[in-house]
N, C-alpha and C positions, 0 to 999 in steps of 0.2 A: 411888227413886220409890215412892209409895205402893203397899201391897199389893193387887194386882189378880189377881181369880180367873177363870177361864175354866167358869164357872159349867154353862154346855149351850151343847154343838155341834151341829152340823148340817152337812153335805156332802154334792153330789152331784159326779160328774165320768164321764167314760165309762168308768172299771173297778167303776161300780156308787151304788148314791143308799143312804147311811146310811156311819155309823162302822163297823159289823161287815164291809161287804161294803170298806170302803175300807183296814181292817185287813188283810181275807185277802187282797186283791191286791199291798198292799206285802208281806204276808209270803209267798205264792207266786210272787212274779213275776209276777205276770198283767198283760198292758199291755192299755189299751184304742185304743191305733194301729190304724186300720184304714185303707187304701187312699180316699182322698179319691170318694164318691160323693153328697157335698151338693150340694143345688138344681142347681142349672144348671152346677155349676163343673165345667170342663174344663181341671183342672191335672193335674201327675205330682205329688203330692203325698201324705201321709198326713194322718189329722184323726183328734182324740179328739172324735165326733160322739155326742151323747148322742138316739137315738132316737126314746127316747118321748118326748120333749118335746112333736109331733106331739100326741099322745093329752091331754095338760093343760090343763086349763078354769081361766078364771079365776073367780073368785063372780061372778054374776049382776052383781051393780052395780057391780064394779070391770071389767067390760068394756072399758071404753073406754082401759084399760091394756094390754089384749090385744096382745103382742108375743112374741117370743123370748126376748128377756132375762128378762121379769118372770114367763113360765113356768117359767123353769131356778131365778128365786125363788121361783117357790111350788112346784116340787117340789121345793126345798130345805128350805123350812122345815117342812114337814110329815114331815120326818126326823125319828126321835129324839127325840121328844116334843117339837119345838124349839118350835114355836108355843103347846103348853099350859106348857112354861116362861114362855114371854112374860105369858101371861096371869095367871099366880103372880105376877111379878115386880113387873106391873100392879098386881094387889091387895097388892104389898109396898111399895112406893116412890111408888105416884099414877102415872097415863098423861103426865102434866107433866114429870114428872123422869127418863124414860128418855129418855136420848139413841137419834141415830140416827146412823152415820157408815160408809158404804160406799163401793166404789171400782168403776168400771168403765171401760173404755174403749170398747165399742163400742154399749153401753148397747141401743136396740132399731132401728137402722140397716138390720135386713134388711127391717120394715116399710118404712122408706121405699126401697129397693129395688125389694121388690115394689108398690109405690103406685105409682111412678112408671114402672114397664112397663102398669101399667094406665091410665095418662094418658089422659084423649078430652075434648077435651085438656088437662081439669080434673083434680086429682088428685081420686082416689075417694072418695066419701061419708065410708068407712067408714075415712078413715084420719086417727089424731091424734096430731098433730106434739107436740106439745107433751108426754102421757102414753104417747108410746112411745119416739123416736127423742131428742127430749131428753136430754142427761144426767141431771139432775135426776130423771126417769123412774123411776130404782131403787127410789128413799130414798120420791118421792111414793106409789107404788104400797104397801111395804113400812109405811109407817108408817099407812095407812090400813087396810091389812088385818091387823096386830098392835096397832091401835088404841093407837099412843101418841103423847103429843105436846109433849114434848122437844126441846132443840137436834137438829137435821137438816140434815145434807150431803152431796153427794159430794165423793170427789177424783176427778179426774181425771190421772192423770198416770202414762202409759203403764202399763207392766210391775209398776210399785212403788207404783200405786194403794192397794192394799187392804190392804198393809202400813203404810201411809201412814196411814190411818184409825186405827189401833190407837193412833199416836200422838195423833190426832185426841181420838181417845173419851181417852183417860188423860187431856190435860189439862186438859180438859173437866169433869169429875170433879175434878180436883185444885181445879180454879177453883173447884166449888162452882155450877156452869151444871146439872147433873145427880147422878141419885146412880149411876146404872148407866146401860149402852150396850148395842145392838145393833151388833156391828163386823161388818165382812165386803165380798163383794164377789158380783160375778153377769158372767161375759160370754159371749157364745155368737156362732158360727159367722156370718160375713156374707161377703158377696162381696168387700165393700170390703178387710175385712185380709188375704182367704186372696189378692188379686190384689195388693193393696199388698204382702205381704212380696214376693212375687212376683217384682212390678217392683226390688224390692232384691237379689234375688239372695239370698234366704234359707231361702226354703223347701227342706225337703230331700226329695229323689225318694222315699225310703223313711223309717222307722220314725226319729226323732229318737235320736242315739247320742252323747249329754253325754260331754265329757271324752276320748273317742275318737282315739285317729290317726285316724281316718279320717272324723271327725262333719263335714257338710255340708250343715246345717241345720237349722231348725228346724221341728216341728210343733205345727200351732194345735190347741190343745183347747179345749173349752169347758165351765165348771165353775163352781159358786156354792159360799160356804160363808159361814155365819156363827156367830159365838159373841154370848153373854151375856155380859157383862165386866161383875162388881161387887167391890166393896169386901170384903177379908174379913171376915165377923164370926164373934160368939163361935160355939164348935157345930162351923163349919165343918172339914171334913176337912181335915188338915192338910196330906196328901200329893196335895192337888187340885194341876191346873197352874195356875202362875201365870204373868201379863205381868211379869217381871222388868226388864226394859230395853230402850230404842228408843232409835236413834241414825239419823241422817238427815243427807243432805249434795244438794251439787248439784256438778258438778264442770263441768256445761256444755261439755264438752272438744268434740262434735261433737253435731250432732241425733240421728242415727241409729247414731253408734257411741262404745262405753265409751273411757274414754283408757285406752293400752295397757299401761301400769302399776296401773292399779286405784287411782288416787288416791282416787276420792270415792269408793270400793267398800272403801277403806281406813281412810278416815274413819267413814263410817257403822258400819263393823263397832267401830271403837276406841270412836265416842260411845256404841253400845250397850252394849257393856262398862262402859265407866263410870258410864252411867245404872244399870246392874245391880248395879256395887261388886262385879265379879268381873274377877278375869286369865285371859289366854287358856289356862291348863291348868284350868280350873274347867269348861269346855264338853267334853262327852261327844260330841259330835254337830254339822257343821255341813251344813244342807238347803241345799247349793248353790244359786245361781239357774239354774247349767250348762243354758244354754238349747240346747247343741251347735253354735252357731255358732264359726267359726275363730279371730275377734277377740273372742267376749265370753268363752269358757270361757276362753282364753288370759292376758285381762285379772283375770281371779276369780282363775284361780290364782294369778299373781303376787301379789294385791292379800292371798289369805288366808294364803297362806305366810309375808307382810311381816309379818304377825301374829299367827300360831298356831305358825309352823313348820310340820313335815312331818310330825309324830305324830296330830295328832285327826283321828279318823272322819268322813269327810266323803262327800255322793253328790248325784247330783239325781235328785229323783221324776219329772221330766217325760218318760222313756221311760216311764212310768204312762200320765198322765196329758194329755200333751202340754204346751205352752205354754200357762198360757188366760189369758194376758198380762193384763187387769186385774184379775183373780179371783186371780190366781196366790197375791199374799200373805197374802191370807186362806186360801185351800185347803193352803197350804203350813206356816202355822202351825197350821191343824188337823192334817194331816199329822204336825209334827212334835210336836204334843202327843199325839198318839196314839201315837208311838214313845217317848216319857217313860212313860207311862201303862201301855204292853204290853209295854217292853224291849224293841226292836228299833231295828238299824241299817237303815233301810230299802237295799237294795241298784239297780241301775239296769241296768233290761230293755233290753236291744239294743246296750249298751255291751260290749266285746268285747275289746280289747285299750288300757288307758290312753295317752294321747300322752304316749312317753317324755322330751320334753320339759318334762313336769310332775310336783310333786313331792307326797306326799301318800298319806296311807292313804286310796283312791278304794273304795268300797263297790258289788262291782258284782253282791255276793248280798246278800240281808237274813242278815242275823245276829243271834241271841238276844246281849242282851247290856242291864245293868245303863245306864240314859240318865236323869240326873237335870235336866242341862240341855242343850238344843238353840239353836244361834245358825240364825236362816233371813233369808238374802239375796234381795230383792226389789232388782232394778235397772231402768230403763226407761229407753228414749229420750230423748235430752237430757240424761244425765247425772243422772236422779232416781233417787237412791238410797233404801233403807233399812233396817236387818238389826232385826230382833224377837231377844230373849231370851226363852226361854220354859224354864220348870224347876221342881220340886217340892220339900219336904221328906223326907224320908224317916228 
């Protein structure tokens, strides 16, 4: 696939909002799991709940976007210089030719949550369907206040949303639709997922523990991240991260659970490799999806063993970070280009002893260590797969 650069990031998640504070928590361990005390929910559960989001204003005339979701975007893109990127990029390429391609699943649903406790018996003035709870919601809000106006979508589609985009934006560019993308994702805390994992019997009483004898569940976080994705030209650093390969599958085995062998968990990781023109001893690093569930850590393992064997470094960041299930593939390939970028194996907070039933060098500290290419597994609901290659020159 053509050369694509990860030009400027931006992240926020609950161990902190920017690249420096999301570096020192993969390399300290610092997890941002904290005992579930969002809105009104009375579960036993933990949540990666990002606070201030509370305190985030939107500009004056984008108001009427006013939601949860589109705060966690705009305290994202004011990371990292990400939004005075956009506007360089603006004056490089024309507001026409930057695409938009983000992923969310819960998009701004706790708006209408709370709209609909305040029924008498109209829902309230101040609430709109359409620039909050929408899907669509992300990308309208995001391209109006980065002022550009390029192909624009979401995906939607569970856990492997916003990995999903990345493939989105490349071929998009490849067509010659755009010259550069805004990729990424945004989701945050609602009633609806922390009661719907719930009712599935997934949520776990304590701290989310990937890979674990003893993991029994998972924890919702909630996180945005997005990158600038352009073409390389001449100038550019050479050891910048690039999108090397995407590989996608659907394997449909059940709605709510992976098939037990990791077929289309097995596919996607193979089409990314080949999309990239590398073999499995070429990867330094693979960013599990390890959401700590019994069936899904269970299904990865087989699926990545069938393919790398038992030698490459592998972990999941979600004792970080939690699950932030449509966000995930975006925060997780910033994540894992920030371990190319810093030399580090990110390591997994709360994880404690590996299920000896599993085979694999499991990363359960960070470790300094030489990472030129990272594979990262985004899996969702239904069988939607997708694994990112992400790696540098050096």
């Amino acid at each position: 696939m053509r050369n694509l650069i990860l030009s400027h990031m931006c992240i926020a998640s609950s161990v902190g909002f920017g690249q420096q504070a999301t570096l020192s928590a993969l390399a300290s361990g610092h997890s941002g799991l904290l005992p579930c005390h969002f809105e009104t929910v009375t579960l036993p559960t933990w949540t990666g709940e990002i606070e201030a989001l509370d305190t985030i204003r939107l500009p004056p005339s984008l108001e009427t976007f006013d939601c949860r979701n589109n705060k966690l975007a705009e305290l994202t893109i004011r990371q990292d210089g990400f939004d005075d990127a956009v506007r360089a990029a603006v004056e490089r390429y024309g507001a026409a030719r930057i695409g938009l391609f983000v992923g969310t699943s819960t998009s701004g649903i706790l708006q209408t949550e709370q709209a609909y406790r305040k029924r008498d018996p109209a829902l309230p003035a101040w609430f709109h369907y359409a620039e909050t709870h929408n899907t669509s919601s992300l990308a309208a809000y995001l391209r109006v206040r980065l002022g550009i106006a390029g192909p624009s979508f979401v995906v939607s589609c569970a856990c492997a949303s916003s990995a999903k985009a990345f493939g989105n934006a490349a071929r998009m560019i490849a067509a010659g639709l755009c010259d550069a993308a805004i990729v990424g994702g945004a989701d945050s805390l609602c009633l609806t997922t922390l009661y719907g994992f719930h009712s599935l019997n997934l949520n776990a009483p304590g701290p989310c523990r990937p890979f674990d004898v003893n993991r029994d569940g998972i924890s919702i976080g909630e996180a945005a991240g997005f990158v600038l994705l352009e073409p390389m030209r001449t100038g550019d650093r050479t050891d910048g991260v690039r999108l090397l390969g995407i590989g996608e599958s659907n394997d449909a085995h059940h709605m709510s659970s992976p098939h037990p062998e990791g077929v289309g968990a097995r596919l996607a990781m193979e089409r990314a490799l080949a999309s990239a023109g590398l073999r499995p001893a070429d990867i330094d690093y693979i960013n599990l999806h390890g959401t700590a569930t019994r069936v899904g850590d269970a299904a990865e393992d087989a699926a990545v063993n069938s393919v790398f064997g038992d030698a490459t470094a592998r972990g999941s960041t979600k004792g970080h970070t939690g699950h932030t299930l449509g966000a995930a593939g975006a925060v997780e390939a910033i994540i894992s280009a920030l371990a190319i970028e810093h030399g580090l194996l990110p390591g997994s907070p709360h994880t404690e002893m590996i299920d000896p039933a599993f085979r694999g060098r499991y990363q359960l500290t960070s470790e300094r260590a030489r990472v030129d290419r990272v594979l990262s597994n985004s899996f969702g609901f239904g069988g939607s797969n997708c694994s990112l290659v992400l790696g540098c020159s050096r």
